[in-house]
C-alpha positions in Angstrom: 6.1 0.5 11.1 8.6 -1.9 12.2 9.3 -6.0 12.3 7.6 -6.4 15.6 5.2 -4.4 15.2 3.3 -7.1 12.6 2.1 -9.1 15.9 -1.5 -8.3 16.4 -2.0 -6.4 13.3 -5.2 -7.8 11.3 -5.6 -6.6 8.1 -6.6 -8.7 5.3 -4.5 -9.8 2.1 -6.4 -6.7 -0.2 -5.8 -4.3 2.4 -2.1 -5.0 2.8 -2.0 -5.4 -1.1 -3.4 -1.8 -1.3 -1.2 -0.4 1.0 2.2 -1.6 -0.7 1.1 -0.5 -4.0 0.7 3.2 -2.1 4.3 3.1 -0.6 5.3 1.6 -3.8 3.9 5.1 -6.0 4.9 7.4 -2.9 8.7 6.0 -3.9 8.2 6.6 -7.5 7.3 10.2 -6.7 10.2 10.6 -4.4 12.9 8.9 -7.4 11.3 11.7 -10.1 11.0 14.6 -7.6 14.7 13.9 -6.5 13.4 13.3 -3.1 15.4 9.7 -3.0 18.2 12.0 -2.5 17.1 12.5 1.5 18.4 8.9 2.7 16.9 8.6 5.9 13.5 9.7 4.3 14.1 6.5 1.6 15.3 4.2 4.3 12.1 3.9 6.4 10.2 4.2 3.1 12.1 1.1 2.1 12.1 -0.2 5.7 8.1 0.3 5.5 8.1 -1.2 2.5 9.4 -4.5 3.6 7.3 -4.8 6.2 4.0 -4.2 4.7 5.3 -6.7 1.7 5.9 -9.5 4.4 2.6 -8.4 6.3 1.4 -9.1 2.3 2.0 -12.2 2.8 1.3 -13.7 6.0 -2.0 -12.1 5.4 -2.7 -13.9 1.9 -1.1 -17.5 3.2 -3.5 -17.3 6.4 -6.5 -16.9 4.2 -5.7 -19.2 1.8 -5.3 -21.6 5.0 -8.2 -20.7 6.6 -10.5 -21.0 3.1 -8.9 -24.4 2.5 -9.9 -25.9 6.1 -13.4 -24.2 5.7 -13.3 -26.3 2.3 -11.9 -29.5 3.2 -11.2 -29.4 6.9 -8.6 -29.4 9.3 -5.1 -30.7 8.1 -3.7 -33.0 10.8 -0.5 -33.9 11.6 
């Protein structure tokens, strides 16, 4: 997955959470197993990583918007 592919992805802040923490153990395997070595394998793991970090994010930030407005309403202005 790439930059611009985030647009029009829904997932929600646990799911993307989740997801890192997979492509963060399938990186540990590759480091002991010597499988780091391959660099274009590592650099879309990496690249993958960053973007499902950021996808992290904007996912957790837009719920914690969308719980405060249900709580308190709209912020204006």
């Amino acid at each position: 997955m790439h930059r611009d592919e985030i647009d029009g992805i829904t997932v929600t802040a646990a799911e993307a959470r989740d997801h890192v923490a997979e492509l963060e153990a399938e990186r540990a395997v590759a480091e002991v197993t010597g499988v780091a070595e391959i660099h274009s394998y590592i650099s879309d793991l990496d690249q993958e990583l960053q973007v499902w970090r950021q996808l992290y994010v904007i996912s957790a930030v837009t719920e914690i918007a969308t719980l405060r407005g249900e709580l308190f309403g709209v912020q204006v202005g």
